[in-house]
N, C-alpha and C positions, 0 to 999 in steps of 0.2 A: 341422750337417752330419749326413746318417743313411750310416750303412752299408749297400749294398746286399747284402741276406742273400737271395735269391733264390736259385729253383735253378742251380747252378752249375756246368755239365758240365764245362771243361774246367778244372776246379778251381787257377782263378787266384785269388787273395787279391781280395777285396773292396775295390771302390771306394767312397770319400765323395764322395757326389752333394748337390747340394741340389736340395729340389721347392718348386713352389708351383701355386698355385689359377691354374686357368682366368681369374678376374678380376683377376689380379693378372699375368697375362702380358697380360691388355688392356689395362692401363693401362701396363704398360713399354712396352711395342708401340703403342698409341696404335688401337686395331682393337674393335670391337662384340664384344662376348662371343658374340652370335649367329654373329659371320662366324668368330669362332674355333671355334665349333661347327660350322662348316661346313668348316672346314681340319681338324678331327676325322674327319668322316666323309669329306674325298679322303683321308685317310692321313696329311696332314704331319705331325700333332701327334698322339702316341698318350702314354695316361695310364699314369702306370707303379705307380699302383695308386691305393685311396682311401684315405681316410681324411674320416671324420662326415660321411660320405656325398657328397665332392667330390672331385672327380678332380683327382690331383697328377700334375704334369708334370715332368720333368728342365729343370734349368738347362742343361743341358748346351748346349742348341742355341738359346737363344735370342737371342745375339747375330746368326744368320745371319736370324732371324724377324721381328727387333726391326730388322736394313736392308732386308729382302724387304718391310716394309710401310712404310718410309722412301720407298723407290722405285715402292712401289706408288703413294703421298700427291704423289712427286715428278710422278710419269709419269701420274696419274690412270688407271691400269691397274686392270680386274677382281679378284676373289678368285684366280679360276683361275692369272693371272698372279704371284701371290706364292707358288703352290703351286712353279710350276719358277722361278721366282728362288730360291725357299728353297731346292730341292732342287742347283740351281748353288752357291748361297753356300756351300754344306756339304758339297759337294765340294772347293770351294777353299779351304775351312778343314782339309780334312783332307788335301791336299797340303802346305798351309804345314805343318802339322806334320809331316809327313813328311819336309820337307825340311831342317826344325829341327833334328830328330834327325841326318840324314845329315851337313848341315855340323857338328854338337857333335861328330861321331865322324869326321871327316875331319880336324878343325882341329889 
């Protein structure tokens, strides 16, 4: 896990994120390095820096990525169509956590 040491304006403590390679969210996702190059340039996936000259991505989001191209494979849908599935999945990944926290501080 690396530390993210970015600039950090509202000076929250640093998160442990893990990155990997473009070909290596291909192969968990199951998707052409090409078509992930093209969810690069609609916006889904943006690089959160390099390193030896390969663009590193956040784990963060790829469990919503890794079902947007489940459903894509299910439903025989376009690229475009995993672009707003992703961006639904990851909405409703951040409500559930939202709602995590609300019931741990209710209970």
């Amino acid at each position: 896990m690396l530390p993210i040491n970015s600039m950090n304006p509202t000076n929250t403590p640093p998160q442990l994120v893990d990155f990997i390679t473009l070909s290596e969210v291909s192969s968990i996702c199951e998707i052409d390095e090409s078509e992930l190059m093209d969810l690069v340039d609609y916006g889904a996936i943006h690089y959160h820096h390099f390193l030896n000259g390969d663009g590193l991505v956040s784990t963060q989001n790829i469990d919503s990525l890794q079902k947007a191209c489940a459903i894509r494979r299910r439903y025989d849908m376009d690229l475009f169509m995993v672009v707003i599935s992703f961006n639904h999945l990851e909405i409703i990944a951040e409500l559930e956590k939202k709602l995590k926290v609300y019931m741990d501080q209710n209970l």
